[in-house]
N, C-alpha and C positions, 0 to 999 in steps of 0.2 A: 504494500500500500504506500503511496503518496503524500507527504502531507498537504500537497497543493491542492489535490483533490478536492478537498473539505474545505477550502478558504473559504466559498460560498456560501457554506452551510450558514445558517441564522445560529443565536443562540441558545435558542429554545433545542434546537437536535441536541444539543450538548448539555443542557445544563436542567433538565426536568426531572422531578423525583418521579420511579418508577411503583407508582400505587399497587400498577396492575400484577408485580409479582407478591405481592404482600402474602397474599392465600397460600403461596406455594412456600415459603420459607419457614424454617424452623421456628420454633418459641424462641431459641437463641442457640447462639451459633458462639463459640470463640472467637474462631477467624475466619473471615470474610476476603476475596479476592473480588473486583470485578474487573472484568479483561474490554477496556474501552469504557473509562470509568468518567470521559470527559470533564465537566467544573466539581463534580466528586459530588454531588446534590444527594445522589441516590443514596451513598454511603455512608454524609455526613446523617442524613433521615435514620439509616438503619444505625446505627451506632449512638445516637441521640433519644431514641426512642425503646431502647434498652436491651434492642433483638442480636445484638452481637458485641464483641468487646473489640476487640481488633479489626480493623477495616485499612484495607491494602488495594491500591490501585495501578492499573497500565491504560497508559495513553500517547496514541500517537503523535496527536496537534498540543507542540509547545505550550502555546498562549494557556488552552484550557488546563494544561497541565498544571502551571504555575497558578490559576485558581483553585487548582484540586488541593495540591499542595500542604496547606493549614490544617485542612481538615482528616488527611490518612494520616495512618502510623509511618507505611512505607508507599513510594509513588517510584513506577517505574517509567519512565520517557522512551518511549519509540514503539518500534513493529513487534505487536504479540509473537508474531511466530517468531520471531527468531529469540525475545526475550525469555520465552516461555524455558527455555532451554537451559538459563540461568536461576530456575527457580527450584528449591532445594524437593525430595520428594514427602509425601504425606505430611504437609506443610497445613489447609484448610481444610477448615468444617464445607464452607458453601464457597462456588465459583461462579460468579452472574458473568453471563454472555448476551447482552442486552441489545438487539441489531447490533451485531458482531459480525457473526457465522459468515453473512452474505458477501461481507466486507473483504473477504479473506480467501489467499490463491488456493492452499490448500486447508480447509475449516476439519476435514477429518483426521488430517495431521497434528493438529492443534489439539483436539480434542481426544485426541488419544493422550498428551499430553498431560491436559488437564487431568486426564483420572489417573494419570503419574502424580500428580501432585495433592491430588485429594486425597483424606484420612479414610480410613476402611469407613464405608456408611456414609462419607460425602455426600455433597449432592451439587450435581450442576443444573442451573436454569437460565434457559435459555429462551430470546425470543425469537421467532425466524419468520418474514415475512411469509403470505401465500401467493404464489403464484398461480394458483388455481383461484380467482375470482371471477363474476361475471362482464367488469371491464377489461381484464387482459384477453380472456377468452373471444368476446365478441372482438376487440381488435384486431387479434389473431388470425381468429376465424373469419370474421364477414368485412372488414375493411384488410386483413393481410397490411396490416402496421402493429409492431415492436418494438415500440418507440421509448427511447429513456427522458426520465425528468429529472426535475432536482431535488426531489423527494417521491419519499411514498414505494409502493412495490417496482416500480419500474426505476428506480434513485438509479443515475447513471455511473454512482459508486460502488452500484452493485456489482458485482463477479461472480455470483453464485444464486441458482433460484434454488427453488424449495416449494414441496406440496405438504400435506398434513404427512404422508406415508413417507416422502423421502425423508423429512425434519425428525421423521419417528426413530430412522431408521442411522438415521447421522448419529442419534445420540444414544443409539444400542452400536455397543460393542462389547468385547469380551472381558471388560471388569465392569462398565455400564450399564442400569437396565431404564430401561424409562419408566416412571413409576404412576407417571401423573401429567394430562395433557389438556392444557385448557384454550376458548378461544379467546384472543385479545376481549376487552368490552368496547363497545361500541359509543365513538363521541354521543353525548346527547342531545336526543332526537335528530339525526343526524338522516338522511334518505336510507343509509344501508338499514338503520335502527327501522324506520317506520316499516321499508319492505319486508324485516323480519318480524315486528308484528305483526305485519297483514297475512302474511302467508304460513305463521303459528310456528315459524321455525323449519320449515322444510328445508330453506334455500341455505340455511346458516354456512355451512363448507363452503358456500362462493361467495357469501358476502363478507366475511372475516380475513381482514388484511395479517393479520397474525396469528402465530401458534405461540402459548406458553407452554415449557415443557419442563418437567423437570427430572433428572437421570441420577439414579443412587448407585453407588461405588458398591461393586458385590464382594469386590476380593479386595 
């Protein structure tokens, strides 16, 4: 990865606490890694609100690095994958990969890593966009454009897509198992919100930009 890539990005991709992994995390945790941990919001949240003791970050982009900063124990500066390889083993309780995975040339290399590094009974959570929605599909399909943005599922810093089955299967491996798989929530009252009202939940797999997942360390 680049760090130029993200110059564009606003601050909000960087710097929002992440709510929607709240359900999946432990009652408390010792030590906390998150890999792309940007102005460290999400950390400083978990570590303040009494769910973890240690809170440890990586990040690509300088600037937010040096906001993370204050608030980890330890901050690491540059490319997960090749950091990840400096990191001692069974080291964390929990490793957040928070739109990460997609970011990344090889995300199954990385994550083989991670269950290097996680304590027996770890857990990684993950979020991973869907590439299976009903706007990629029809562009795909009935206008033949796949076209990149500067956010959202099609983010042209993407490198890696992902369905619910592929995201399932990225974070099953032979000490990982995936234990627990939710979808993103839905902004409110948002179009995808109301079309999943009306039609009582049938469409949910194509209107869900995201998968929450989370993978426990078996050995």
């Amino acid at each position: 990865m680049k760090t130029q890539n993200y110059a564009g990005k606003e601050l909000e991709y960087f710097g929002r606490v992440r709510h929607d992994i709240l359900p999946l995390m432990p009652e408390f945790s010792e030590s906390v890694l998150e890999i792309g941990c940007g102005n460290g919001a999400t950390l400083k949240y978990l570590k303040e609100s009494g769910l973890c003791n240690q809170v440890h970050g990586m990040e690509l982009t300088e600037a937010m690095a040096l906001e993370a900063k204050p608030h980890l124990d330890q901050l690491w500066v540059g490319d997960a994958e090749s950091l990840i390889f400096s990191v001692e083993s069974q080291k964390y309780d929990v490793v957040l990969c928070l739109d990460v995975l997609e970011h990344l040339i090889d995300p199954w290399s990385l994550v083989t890593e991670i269950s290097r590094i996680l304590k027996p009974g770890g857990i990684l959570i993950a979020s991973i966009p869907n590439l299976r929605t009903f706007t990629v599909i029809w562009n795909l399909l009935m206008l033949g454009r796949f076209d990149y943005a500067s956010q959202g599922i099609m983010d042209q810093t993407h490198l890696r897509f992902f369905t619910k089955k592929s995201a399932i299967e990225l974070l099953n491996t032979g000490e990982l198992a995936v234990a627990r798989w939710e979808y993103s929530p839905f902004a409110p009252w948002s179009k995808s919100m109301i079309l999943n009202l009306c039609t009582f939940g049938a469409f949910r797999h194509l209107l869900t930009e995201q998968y929450l997942v989370r993978s426990v360390k078996i050995s």
